[in-house]
LOLONU-23867 format. One record per residue: residue number from 1; residue in one letter; x, y, z of N, C-alpha, C, CB in turn. Coordinates in pm, 1 decimal. Atoms other than C-alpha are relative to their C-alpha. Glycine has a CB too. Layout:
LOLONU-23867
(atom NUM; 'a'; (X; Y; Z); (X; Y; Z); (X; Y; Z); (X; Y; Z)),
...
//
This chain:
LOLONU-23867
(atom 1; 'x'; (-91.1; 109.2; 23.3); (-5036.5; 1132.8; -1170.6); (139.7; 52.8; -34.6); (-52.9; -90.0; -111.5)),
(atom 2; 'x'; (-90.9; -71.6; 48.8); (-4803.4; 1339.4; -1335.0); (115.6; 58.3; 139.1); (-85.5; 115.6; -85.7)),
(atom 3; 'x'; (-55.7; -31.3; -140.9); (-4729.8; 1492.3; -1011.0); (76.7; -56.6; 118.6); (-78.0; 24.0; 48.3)),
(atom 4; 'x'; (-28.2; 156.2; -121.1); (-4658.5; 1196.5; -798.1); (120.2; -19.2; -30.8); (-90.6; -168.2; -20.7)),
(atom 5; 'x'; (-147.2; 35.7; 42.1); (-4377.9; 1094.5; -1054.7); (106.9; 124.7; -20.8); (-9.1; -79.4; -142.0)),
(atom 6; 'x'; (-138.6; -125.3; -15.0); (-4195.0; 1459.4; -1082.4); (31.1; -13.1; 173.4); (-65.8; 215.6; -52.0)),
(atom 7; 'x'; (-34.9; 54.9; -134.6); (-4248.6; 1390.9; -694.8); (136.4; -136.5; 91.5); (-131.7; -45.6; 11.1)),
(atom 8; 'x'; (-69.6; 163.0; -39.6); (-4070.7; 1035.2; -684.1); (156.8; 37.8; -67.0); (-100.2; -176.4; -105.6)),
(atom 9; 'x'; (-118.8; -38.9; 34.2); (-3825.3; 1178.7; -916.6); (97.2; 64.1; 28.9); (-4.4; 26.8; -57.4)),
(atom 10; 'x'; (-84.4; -74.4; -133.4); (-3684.9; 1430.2; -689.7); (36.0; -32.8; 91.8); (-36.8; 77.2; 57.8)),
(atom 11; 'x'; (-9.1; 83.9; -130.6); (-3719.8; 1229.7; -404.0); (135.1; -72.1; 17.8); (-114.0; -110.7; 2.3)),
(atom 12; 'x'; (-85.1; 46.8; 62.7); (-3480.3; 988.7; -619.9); (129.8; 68.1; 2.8); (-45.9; -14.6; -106.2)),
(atom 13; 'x'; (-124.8; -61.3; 45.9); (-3214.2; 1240.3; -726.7); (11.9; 80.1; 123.3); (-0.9; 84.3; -146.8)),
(atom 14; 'x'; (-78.4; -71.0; -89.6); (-3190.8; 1407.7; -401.4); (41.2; -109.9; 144.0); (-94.8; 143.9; 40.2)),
(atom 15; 'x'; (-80.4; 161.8; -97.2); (-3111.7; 1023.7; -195.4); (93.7; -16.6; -81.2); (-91.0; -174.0; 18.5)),
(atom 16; 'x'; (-171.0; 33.8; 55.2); (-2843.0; 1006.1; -472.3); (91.1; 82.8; 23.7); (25.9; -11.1; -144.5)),
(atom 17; 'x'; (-128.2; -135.8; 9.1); (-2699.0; 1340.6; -454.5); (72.8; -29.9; 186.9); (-113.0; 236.8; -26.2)),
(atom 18; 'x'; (-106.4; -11.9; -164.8); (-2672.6; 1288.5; -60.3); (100.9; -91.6; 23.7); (-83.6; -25.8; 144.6)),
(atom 19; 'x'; (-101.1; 84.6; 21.3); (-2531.7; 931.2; -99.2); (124.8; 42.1; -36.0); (-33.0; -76.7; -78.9)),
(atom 20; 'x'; (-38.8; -18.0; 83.9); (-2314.7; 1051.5; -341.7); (70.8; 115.2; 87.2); (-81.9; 2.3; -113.4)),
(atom 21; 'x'; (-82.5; -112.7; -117.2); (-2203.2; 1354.7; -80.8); (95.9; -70.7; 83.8); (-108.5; 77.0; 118.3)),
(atom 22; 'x'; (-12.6; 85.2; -166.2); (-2168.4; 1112.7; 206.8); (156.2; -58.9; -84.7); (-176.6; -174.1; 67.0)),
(atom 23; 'x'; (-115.7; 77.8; 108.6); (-1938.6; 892.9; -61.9); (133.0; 93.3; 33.5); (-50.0; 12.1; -203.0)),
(atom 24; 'x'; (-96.2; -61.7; 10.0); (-1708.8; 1179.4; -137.0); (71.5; 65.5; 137.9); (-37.4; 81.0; -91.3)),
(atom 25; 'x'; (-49.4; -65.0; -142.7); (-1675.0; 1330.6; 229.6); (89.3; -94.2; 80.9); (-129.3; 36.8; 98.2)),
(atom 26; 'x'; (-75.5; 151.7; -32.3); (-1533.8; 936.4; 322.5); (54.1; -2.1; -99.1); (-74.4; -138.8; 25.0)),
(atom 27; 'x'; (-81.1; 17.8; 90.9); (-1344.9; 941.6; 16.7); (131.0; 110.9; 70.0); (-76.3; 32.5; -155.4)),
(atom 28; 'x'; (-122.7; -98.6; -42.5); (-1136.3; 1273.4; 121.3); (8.3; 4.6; 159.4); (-25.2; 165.6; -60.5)),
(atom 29; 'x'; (-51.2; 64.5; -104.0); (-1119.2; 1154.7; 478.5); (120.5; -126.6; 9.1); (-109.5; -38.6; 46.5)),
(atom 30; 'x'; (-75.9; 191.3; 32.8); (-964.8; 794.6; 369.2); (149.0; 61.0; -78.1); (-136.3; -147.8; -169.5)),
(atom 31; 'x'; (-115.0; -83.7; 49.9); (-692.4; 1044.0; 145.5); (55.5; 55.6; 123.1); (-41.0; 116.0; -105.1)),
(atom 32; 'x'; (-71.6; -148.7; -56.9); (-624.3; 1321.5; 370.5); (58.3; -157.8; 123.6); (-150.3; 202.1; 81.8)),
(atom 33; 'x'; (-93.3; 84.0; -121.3); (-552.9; 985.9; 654.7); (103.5; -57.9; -41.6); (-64.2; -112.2; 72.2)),
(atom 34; 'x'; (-129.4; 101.1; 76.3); (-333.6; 747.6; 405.2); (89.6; 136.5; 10.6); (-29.4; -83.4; -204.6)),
(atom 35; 'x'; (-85.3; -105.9; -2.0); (-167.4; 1127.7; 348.2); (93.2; 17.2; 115.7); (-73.0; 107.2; -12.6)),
(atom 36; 'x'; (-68.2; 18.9; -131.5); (-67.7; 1121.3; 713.8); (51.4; -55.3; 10.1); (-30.3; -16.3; 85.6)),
(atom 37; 'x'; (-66.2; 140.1; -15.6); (17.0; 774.4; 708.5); (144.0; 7.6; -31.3); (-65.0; -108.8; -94.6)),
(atom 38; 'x'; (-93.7; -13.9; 36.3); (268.6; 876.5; 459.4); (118.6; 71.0; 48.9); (-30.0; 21.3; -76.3)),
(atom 39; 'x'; (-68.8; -79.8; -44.3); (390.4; 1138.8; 619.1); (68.9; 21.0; 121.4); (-49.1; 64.8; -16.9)),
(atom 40; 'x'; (-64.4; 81.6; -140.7); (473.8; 972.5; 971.9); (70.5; -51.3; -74.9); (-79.3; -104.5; 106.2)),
(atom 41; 'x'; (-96.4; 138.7; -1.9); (646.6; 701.0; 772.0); (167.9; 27.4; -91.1); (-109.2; -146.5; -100.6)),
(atom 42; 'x'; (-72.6; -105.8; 89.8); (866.0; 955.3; 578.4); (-1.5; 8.0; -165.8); (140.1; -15.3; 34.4)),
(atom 43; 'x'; (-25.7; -52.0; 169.0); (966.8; 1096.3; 243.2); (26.8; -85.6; -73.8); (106.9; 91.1; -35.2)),
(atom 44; 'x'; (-86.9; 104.3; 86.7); (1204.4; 808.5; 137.7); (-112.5; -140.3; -0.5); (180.8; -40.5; 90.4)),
(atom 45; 'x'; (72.5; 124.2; 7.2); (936.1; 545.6; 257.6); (-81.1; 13.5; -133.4); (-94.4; -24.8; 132.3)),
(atom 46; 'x'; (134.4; -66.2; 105.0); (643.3; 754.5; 29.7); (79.3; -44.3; -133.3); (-40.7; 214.3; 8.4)),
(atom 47; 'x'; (-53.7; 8.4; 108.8); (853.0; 752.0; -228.5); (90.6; -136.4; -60.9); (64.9; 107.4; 9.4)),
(atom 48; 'x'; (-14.1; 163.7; 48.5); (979.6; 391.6; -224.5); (-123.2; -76.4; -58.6); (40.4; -91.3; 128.0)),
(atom 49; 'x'; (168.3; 47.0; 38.4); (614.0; 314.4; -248.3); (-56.2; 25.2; -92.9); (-96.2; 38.3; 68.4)),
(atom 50; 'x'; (23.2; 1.7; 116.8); (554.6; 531.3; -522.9); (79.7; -62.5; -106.1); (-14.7; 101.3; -18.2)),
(atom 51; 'x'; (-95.8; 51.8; 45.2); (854.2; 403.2; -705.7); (-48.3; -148.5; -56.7); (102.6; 6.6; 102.5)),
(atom 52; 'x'; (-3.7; 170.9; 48.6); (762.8; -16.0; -676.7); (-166.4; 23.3; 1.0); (86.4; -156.9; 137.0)),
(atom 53; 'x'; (132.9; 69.2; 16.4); (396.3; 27.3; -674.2); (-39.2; -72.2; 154.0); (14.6; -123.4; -132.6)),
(atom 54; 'x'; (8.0; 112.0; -63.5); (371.6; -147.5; -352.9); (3.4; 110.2; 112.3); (107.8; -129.6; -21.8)),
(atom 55; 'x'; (-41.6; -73.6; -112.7); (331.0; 13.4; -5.0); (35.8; -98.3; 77.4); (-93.6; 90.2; 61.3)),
(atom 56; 'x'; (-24.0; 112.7; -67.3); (511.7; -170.5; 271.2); (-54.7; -52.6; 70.3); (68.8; -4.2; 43.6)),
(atom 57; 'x'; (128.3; 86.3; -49.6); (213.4; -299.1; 415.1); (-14.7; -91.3; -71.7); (-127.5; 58.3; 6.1)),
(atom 58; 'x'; (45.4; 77.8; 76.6); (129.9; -478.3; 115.9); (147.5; -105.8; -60.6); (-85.7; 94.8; -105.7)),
(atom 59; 'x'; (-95.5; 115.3; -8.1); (464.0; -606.9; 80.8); (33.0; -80.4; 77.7); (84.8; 19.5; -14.7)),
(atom 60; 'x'; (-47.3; 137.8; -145.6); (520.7; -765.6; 426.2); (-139.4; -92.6; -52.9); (-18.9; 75.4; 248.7)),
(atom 61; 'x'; (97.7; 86.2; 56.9); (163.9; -902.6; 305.5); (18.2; -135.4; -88.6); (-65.0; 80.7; -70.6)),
(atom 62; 'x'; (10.7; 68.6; 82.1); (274.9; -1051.0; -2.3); (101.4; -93.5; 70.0); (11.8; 55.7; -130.7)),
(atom 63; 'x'; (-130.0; 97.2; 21.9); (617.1; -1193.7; 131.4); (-34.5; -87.7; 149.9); (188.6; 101.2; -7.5)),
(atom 64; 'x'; (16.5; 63.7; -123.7); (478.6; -1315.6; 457.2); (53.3; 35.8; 120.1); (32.2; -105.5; -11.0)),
(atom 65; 'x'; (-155.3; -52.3; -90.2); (709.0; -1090.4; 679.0); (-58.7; 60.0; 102.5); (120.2; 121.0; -76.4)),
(atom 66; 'x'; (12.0; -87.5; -144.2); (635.6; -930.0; 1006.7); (60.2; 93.6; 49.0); (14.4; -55.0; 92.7)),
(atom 67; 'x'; (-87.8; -77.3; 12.3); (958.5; -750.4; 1090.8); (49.2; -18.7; -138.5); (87.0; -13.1; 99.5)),
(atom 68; 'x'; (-80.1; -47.1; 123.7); (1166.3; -629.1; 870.2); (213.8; -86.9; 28.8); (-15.4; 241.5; 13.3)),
(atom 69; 'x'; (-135.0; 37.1; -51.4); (1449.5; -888.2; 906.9); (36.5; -73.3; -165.0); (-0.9; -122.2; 168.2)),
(atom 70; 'x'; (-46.8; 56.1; 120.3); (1693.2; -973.3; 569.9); (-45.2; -161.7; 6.4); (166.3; 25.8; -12.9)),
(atom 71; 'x'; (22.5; 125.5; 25.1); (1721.6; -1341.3; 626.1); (-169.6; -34.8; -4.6); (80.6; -76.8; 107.8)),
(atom 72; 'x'; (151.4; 69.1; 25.8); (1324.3; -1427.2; 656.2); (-87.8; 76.8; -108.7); (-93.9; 2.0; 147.4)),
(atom 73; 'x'; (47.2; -34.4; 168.8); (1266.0; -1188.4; 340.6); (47.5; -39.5; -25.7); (-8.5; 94.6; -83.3)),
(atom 74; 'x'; (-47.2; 105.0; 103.1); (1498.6; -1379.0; 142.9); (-39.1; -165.6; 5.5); (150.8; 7.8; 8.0)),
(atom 75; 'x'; (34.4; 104.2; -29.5); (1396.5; -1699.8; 310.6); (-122.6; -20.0; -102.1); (-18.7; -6.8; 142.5)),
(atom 76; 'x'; (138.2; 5.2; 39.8); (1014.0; -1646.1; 176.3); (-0.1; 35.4; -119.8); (-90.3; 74.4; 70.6)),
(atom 77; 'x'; (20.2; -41.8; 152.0); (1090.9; -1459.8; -117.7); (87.3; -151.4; -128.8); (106.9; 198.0; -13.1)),
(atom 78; 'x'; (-37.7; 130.6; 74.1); (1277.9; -1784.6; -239.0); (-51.5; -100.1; 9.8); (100.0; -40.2; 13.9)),
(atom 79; 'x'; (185.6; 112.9; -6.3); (976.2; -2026.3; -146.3); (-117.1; 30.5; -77.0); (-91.6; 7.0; 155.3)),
(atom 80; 'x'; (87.9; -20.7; 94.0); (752.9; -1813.2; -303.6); (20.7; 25.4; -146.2); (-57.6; 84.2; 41.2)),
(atom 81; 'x'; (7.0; -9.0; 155.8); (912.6; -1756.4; -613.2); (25.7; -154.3; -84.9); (126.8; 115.3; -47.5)),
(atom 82; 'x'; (-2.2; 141.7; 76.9); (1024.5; -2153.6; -679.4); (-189.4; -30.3; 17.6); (131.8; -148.8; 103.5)),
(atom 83; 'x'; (189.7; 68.8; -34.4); (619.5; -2203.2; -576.1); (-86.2; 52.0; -126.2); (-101.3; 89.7; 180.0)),
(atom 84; 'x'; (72.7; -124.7; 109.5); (506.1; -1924.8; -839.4); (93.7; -19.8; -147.6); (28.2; 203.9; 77.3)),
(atom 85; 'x'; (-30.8; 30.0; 119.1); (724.5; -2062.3; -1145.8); (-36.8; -93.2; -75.7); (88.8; -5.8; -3.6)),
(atom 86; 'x'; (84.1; 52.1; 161.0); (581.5; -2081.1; -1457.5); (19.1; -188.8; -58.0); (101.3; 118.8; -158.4)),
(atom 87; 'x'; (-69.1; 144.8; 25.8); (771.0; -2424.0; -1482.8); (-108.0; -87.2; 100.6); (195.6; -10.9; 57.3)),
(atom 88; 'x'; (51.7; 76.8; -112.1); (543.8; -2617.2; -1192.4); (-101.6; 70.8; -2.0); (71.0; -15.0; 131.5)),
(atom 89; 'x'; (144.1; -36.2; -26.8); (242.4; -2438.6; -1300.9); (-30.6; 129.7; 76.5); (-61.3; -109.0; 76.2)),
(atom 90; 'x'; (4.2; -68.2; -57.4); (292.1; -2137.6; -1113.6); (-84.7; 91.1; -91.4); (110.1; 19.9; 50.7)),
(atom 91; 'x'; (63.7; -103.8; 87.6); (149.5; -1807.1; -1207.1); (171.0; 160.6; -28.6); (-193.2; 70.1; 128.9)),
(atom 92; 'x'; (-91.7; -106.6; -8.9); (402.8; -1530.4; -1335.5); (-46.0; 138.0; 31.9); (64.2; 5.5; -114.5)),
(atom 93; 'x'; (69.2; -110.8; -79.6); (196.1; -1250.2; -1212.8); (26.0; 8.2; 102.0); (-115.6; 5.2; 10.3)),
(atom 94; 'x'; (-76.9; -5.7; -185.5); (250.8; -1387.2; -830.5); (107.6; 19.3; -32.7); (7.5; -138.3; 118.0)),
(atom 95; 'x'; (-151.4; -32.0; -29.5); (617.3; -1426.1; -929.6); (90.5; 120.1; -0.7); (57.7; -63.0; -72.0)),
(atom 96; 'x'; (-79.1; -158.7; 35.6); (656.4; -1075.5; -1053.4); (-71.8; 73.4; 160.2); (-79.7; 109.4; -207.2)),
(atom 97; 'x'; (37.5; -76.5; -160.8); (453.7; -968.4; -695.6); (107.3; -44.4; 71.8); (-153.0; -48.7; 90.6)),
(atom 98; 'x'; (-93.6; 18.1; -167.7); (676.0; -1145.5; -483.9); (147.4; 93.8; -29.9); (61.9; -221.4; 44.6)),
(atom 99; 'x'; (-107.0; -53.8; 44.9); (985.3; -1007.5; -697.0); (20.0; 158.3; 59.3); (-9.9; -12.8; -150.0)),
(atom 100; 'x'; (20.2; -147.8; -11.5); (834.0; -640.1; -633.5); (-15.9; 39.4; 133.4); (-115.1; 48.1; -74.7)),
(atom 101; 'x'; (-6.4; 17.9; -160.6); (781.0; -707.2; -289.9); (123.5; 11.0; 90.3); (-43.4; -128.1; 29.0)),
(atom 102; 'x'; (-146.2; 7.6; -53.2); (1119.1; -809.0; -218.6); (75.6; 116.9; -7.1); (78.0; -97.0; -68.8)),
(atom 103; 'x'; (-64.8; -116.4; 18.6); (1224.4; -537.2; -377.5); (12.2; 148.5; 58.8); (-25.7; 9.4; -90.2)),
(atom 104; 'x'; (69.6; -114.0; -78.3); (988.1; -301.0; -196.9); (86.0; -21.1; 155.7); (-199.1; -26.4; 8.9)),
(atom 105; 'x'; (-40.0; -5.8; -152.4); (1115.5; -431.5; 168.0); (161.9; 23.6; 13.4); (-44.4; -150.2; 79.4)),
(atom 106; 'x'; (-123.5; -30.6; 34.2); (1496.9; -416.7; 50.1); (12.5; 168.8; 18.7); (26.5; -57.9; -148.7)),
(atom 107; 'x'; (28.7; -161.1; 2.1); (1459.3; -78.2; -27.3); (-25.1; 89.2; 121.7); (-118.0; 22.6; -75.7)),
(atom 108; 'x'; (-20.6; -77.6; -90.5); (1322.0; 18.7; 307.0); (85.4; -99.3; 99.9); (-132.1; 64.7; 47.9)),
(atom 109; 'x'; (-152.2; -31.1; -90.5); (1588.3; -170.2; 495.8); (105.8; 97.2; -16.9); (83.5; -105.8; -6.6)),
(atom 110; 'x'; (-99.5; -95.7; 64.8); (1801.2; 33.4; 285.7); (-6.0; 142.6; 44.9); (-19.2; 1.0; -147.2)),
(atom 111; 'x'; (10.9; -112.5; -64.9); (1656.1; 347.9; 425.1); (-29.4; 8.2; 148.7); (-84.6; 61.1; -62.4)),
(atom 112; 'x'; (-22.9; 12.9; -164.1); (1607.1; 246.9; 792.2); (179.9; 17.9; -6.0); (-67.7; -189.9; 80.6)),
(atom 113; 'x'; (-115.1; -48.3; -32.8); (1974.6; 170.4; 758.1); (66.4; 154.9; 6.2); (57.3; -64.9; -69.9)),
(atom 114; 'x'; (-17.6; -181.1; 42.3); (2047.4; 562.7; 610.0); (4.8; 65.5; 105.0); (-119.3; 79.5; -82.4)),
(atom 115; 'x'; (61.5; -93.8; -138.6); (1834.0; 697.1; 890.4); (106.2; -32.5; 102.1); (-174.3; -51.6; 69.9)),
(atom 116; 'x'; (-101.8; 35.5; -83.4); (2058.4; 496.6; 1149.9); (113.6; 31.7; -28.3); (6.0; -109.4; 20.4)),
(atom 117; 'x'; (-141.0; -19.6; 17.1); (2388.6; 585.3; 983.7); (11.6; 149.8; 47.4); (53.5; -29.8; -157.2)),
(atom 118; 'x'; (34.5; -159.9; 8.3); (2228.5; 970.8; 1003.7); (-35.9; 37.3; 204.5); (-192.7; 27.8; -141.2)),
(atom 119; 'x'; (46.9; -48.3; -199.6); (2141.1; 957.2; 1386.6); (115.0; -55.7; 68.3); (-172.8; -94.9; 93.5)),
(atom 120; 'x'; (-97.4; 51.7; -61.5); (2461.5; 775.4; 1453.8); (136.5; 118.9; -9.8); (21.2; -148.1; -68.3)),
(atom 121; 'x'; (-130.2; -154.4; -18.4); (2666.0; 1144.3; 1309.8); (-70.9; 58.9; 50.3); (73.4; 101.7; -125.2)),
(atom 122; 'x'; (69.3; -72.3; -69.6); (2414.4; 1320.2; 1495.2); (55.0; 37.1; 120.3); (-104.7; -50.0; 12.6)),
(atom 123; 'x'; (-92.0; -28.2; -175.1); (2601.9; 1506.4; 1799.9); (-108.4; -24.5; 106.1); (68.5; 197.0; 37.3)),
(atom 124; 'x'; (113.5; 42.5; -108.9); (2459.8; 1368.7; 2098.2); (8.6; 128.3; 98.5); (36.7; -164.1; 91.3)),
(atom 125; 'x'; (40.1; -67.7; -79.9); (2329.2; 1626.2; 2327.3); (-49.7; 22.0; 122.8); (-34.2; 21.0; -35.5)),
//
């Protein structure tokens, strides 16, 4: 009897340990790709992202945006923040997302523009 259960018990801890492999081997796959991600989308993006908390995925998300065009972020970000005040029941949690959002997609217009001002002194060749 004894036997059976040091049996079952091993059995046990070596379906967790593999799980538990499998886990981590898709964990540092899912890194090492977002890593890439970052690193196509550049330095200034990565670092806008670390900066607001927010990657710009998750900001076109929050603000409803598709391109990256000023007027229809400000359009949305001023619908969603009268919608999200505390005054009309809103929540100030959304209002501080949409705020951080806005802030996040500002930011990389701000560095698309850069890039374009930087390829525009660029000697053409």
């Amino acid at each position: 009897m004894a036997k059976y259960l040091a049996q079952i018990i091993v059995m046990g801890v070596q379906v967790v340990g593999r799980a538990f492999a499998r886990a981590l081997r898709q964990e540092f796959a899912a890194s090492r790709a977002a890593a890439d991600a970052r690193g196509r989308a550049g330095h200034q993006s990565a670092a806008a992202s670390n900066l607001s908390g927010l990657s710009l995925q998750e900001a076109q998300q929050i603000l409803n945006v598709s391109k990256l065009s000023p007027e229809e972020i400000q359009k949305n970000y001023e619908h969603l923040f009268k919608v999200n005040d505390k005054s009309v029941g809103g929540s100030f949690y959304l209002q501080s997302k949409v705020v951080r959002a806005r802030e996040r997609l500002q930011e990389e217009l701000r560095i698309q523009a850069q890039e374009d001002r930087e390829k525009e002194r660029m000697p053409k060749t």
